[in-house]
N, C-alpha and C positions, 0 to 999 in steps of 0.2 A: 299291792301298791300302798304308800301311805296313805296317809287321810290327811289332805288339808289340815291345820290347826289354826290355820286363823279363817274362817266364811269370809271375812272381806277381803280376801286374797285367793282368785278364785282359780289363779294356776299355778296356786301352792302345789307341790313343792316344784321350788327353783332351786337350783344348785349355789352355795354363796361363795363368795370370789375369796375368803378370807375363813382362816380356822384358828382358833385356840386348842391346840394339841395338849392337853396334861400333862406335866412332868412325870407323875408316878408311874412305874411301867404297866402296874395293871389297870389302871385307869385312861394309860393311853394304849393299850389293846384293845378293851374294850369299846372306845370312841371311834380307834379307826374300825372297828369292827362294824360298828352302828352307821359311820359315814358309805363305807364300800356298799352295805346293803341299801341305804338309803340313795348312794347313786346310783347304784340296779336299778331301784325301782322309777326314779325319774327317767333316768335314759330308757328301759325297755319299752315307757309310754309311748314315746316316739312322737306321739300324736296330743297336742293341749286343746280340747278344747267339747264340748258335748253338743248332738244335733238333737235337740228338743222340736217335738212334734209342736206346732202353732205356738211355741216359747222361746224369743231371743236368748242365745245365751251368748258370750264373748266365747270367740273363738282362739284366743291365740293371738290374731296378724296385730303387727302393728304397720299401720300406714302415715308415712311423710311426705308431702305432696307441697307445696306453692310455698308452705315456708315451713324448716325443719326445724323450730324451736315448737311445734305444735305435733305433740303425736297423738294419734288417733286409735282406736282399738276397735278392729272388727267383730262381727257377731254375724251369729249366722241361726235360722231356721230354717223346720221345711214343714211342709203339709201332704199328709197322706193321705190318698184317694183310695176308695175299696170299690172299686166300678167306675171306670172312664164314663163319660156322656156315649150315647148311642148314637154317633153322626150326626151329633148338633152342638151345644154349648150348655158349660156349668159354670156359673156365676157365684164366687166365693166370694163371702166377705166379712166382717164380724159377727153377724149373726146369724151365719149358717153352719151347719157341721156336714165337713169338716170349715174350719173355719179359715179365715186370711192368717196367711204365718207370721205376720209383724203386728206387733201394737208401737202406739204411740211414734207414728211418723209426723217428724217435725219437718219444720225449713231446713234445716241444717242436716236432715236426711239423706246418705249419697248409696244408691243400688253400685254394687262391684262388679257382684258375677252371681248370674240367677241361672238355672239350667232345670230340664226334667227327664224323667226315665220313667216308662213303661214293664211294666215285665206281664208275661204268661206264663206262669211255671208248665211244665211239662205235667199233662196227665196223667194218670193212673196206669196208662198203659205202657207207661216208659218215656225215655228220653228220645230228644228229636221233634217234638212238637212244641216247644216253648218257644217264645219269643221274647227277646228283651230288646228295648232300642229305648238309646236316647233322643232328645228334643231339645231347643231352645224354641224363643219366641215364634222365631219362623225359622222350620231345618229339614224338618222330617214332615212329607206331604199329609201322613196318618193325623198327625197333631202337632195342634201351637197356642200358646197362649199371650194374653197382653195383659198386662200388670198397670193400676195407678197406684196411688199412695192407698187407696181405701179398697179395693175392686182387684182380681183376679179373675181374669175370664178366659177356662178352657176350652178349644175348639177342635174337633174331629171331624172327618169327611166318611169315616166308614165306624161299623162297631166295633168299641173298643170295651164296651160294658164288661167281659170278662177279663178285664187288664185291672192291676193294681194300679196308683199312679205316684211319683213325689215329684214335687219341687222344690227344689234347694233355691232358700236365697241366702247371698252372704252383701252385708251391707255396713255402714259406716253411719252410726247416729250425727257425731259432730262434723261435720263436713264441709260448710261451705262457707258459712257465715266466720268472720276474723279473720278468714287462710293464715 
C-alpha cells in the first residue's frame, strides 16, 4: 500500500478527481504507470480506517445529520479483555488495564454504534469446542455491559473468565452542539 505523505491527512491516499497527464510519451507512460498502481493500492484497501486498542482513531464515515453544511467524521475504538469477569462485574475506566476506550469525552460527544464479542478458541484437542458470540448492552443472557462518558461496566451471570472479550465503539466527537 502507499504510505500516506502528508500525517495530517490520515486517509491519504484519496484518489484526485483531476490529472495532469505529460505530453512526452515516456514521461506519460511512466505516470500512468505510477497512477494504475497507485489506484490498486487505494482501491484494494477497501477498508479507511484503523481499530486501535483504548486509542481513538478516525474511521472513515462521514456523518450529516440536522444540518448538512456541518460534516462530521467518525472515529472508532475498542478495548480488549484477556479473561471475562467470573459471574459478576469489571469496572473499566481510565485507570485500569485494560483501560476505557475513549479519552476526552466532551458535550458535543454522540456514541453511534458500540457492540461486543466473546470468543473461546477451540482447544487443543480440536475443533467443535470453541464458542464465539456476540453482545450489545443487553442481547445475550451470558453478558452485557453499560457505558457512561467515564465508566464501562461488564456484566456476566455465568464464567466467562476463559473468554477473550472486545468492545467496539464507534462515536462522533462534534455532535451536538451548533447542529
Amino acid at each position: 500500500m502507499t504510505i500516506p505523505t502528508n500525517p495530517a491527512e490520515p486517509f491519504s491516499p484519496f484518489l484526485p478527481t483531476t490529472y495532469n497527464i505529460p505530453e512526452e510519451d515516456d514521461r506519460g507512460k511512466t505516470f500512468l504507470q505510477d497512477q494504475l498502481a497507485y489506484h490498486s493500492d487505494v482501491i484494494n484497501d477497501k477498508k479507511i480506517g484503523v481499530y486501535i486498542e483504548e486509542t481513538p482513531t478516525l474511521n472513515g464515515n462521514k456523518h450529516w445529520y440536522a444540518n448538512t453544511r456541518v460534516t462530521r467524521n467518525g472515529y472508532q475504538s475498542f478495548v480488549f479483555i484477556n479473561g471475562l469477569p467470573n459471574a459478576g462485574v469489571l469496572v473499566l475506566t481510565a485507570a485500569t488495564n485494560p483501560a476505557y476506550p475513549i479519552d476526552n469525552v466532551q458535550k458535543e460527544f454522540l456514541m453511534w454504534h458500540v457492540w461486543g464479542t466473546a470468543s473461546l478458541p477451540p482447544s487443543a484437542q480440536g475443533a467443535g469446542d470453541g464458542d464465539f458470540f456476540s453482545f450489545f448492552n443487553q442481547g445475550d443472557a451470558r453478558i452485557s455491559f453499560t457505558m457512561t462518558d467515564l465508566v464501562l461496566t461488564i456484566t456476566t451471570t455465568v464464567n466467562l473468565s476463559a473468554y477473550y472479550g472486545f468492545i467496539v465503539c464507534e462515536f462522533i466527537r462534534a455532535g451536538t452542539n451548533g447542529i
